[in-house]
C-alpha positions in Angstrom: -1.6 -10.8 -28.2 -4.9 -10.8 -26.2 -8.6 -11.5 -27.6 -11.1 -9.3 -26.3 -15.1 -10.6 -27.5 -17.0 -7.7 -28.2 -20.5 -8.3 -28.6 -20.0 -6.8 -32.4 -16.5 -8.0 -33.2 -12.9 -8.7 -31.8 -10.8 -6.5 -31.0 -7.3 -7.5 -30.9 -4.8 -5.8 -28.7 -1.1 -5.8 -29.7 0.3 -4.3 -26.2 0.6 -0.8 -28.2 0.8 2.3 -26.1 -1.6 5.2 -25.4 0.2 7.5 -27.5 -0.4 5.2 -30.5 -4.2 5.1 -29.8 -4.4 8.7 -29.5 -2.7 9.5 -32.9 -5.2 7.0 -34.0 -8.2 8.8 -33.1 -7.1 12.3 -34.3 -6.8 10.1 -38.1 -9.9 9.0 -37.7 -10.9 12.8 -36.4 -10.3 13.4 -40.4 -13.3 11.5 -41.5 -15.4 14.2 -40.6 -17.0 17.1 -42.6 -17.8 17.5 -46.4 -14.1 15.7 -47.5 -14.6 12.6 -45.4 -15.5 10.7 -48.5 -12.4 11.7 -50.7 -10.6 10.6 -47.9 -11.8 7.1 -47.9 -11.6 6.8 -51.8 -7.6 7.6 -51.1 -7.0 5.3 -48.0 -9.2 2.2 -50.2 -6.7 3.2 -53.1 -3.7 3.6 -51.3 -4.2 0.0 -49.7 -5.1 -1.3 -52.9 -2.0 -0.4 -54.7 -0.2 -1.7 -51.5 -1.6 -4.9 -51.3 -1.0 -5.8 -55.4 2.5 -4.3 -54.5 2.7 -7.2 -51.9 1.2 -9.9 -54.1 3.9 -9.1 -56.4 7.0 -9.5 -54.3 5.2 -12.8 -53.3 4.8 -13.8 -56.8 8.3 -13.1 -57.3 9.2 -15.0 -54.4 8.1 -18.3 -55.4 8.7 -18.2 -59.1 12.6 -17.7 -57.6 12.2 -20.5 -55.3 11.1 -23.0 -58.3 13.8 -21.6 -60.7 16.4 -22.7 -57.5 
């Protein structure tokens, strides 16, 4: 994994490949227009519910570990 230092933020790059990047921007092409703010709403909620799923399964995993 290299750093690069922006003079706003870092940027990490993971070695993905162009084709990755490209598919990226045409997402981000979506945030455009009258909708673009719907569309936010449903990615916060979406990572919302995935992040509570994940705290969860964690959750789950160490009150298993304690029972052991």
């Amino acid at each position: 994994m290299v750093r690069f230092d922006g003079s706003l933020a870092r940027a990490l790059d993971f070695g993905e490949m162009a084709s990755s990047s490209r598919s990226n921007r045409r997402r981000l092409g979506l945030l455009r227009g009258p909708d673009k703010y719907k569309v936010l709403e449903r990615r916060r909620r979406t990572a919302q519910i995935k992040a509570r799923h994940a705290l969860d399964l964690i959750e789950m995993m160490e009150q298993s570990a304690k029972g052991k």
